[in-house]
C-alpha positions in Angstrom: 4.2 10.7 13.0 3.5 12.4 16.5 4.5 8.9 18.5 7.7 8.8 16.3 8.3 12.5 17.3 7.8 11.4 20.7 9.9 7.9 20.9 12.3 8.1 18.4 13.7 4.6 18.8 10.1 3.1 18.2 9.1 0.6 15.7 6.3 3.0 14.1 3.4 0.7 11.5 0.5 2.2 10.0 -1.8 -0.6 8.7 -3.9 1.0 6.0 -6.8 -1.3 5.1 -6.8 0.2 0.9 -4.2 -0.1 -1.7 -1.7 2.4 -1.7 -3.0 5.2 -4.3 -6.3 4.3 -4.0 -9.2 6.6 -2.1 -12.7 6.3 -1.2 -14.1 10.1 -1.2 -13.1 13.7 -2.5 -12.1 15.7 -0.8 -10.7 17.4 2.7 -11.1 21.0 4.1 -9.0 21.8 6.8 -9.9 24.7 9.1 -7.8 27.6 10.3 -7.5 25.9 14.3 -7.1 22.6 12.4 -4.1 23.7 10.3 -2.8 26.0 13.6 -2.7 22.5 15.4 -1.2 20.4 11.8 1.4 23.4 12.0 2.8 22.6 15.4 2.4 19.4 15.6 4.1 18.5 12.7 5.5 21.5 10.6 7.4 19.6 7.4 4.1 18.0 6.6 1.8 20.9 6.9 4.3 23.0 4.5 3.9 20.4 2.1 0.1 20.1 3.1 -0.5 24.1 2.4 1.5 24.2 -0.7 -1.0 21.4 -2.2 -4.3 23.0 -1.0 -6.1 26.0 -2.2 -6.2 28.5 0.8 -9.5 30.9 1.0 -11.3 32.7 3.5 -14.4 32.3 1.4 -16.8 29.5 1.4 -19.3 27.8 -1.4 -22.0 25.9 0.0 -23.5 24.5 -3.2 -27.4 22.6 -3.1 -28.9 20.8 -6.3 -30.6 24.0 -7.2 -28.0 26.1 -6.3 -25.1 27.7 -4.8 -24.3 30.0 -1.7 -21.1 32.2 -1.6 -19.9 32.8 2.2 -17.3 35.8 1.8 -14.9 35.9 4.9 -14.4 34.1 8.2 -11.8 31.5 9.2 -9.6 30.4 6.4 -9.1 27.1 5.6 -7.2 24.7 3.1 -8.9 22.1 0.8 -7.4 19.1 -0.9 -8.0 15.9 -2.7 -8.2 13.0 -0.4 -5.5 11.5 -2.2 -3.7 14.1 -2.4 -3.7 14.2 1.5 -2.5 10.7 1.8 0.3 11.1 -0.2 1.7 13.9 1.7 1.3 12.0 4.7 2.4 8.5 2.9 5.6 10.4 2.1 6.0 11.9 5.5 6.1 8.9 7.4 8.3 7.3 4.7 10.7 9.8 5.5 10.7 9.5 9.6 11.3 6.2 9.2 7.1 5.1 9.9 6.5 1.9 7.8 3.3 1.6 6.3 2.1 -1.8 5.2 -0.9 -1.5 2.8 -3.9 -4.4 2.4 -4.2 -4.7 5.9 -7.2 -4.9 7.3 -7.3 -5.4 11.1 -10.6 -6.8 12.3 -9.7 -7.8 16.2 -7.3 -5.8 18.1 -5.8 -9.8 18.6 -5.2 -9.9 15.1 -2.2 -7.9 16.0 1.2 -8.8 16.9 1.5 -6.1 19.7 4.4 -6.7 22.8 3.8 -7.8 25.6 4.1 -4.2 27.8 1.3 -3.1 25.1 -1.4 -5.4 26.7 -0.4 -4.9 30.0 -0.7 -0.4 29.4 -4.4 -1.2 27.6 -6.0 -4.7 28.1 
C-alpha cells in the first residue's frame, strides 16, 4: 500500500504464498508506536484496523500454571490474524494492489520483474 501511495501509476502485486482466508497462527498485538506509525502511514486501514481490535492499556501474561495481570502502560490493539489480513486484503483491493494467492516464490528469478528492477538491486 505504501509503494502505491508513493507511485500511483505502478503495477502493485502482492504474492501471498496461502489460500486466501486461510492463516497459520492467532493472533496480532499491535503496540501504541506501532499503531502511531499504521496511523500515518496509512490512515483508512488503521481505522478499519482499530475498529476490529480490542484496545487496552492492560496486559495478561498467562503461563500453564497461571496468569499475570499487567495494569497500565502503552496501549495496544489485538486481533485475529485473519482478521488482520482481511483488512489489509480489502485495502489493497481498493487502491487498486492486486493480490494473487498460491504463490509461492522460491528464487527472486522466479519472478517476472522489469528490466530497470535488476539493474536498481542485482
Amino acid at each position: 500500500m505504501l509503494m502505491k501511495k508513493h507511485f500511483a501509476a505502478a503495477d502493485v502485486c502482492v504474492l501471498e504464498q496461502n489460500p486466501r482466508g486461510i492463516s497459520y497462527g492467532f493472533g496480532i498485538v499491535l503496540a501504541e508506536r506501532g499503531l502511531r506509525c499504521f496511523r500515518k502511514a496509512h490512515a483508512a486501514s488503521y481505522e478499519a484496523l482499530i475498529t476490529a481490535s480490542f484496545i487496552s492499556r492492560n496486559r495478561v501474561i498467562s503461563h500453564p500454571d497461571e496468569s499475570l495481570f499487567i495494569e497500565g502502560g502503552g496501549y495496544g490493539g489485538a486481533i485475529s490474524r485473519l482478521r488482520l489480513l482481511e483488512i489489509l486484503e480489502g485495502s489493497c483491493e481498493r487502491e487498486g494492489i492486486r493480490l494473487e494467492f498460491n504463490a509461492r516464490v522460491d528464487t527472486l528469478e522466479a519472478l517476472t520483474m522489469p528490466t530497470w528492477w535488476w539493474a536498481r538491486t542485482g
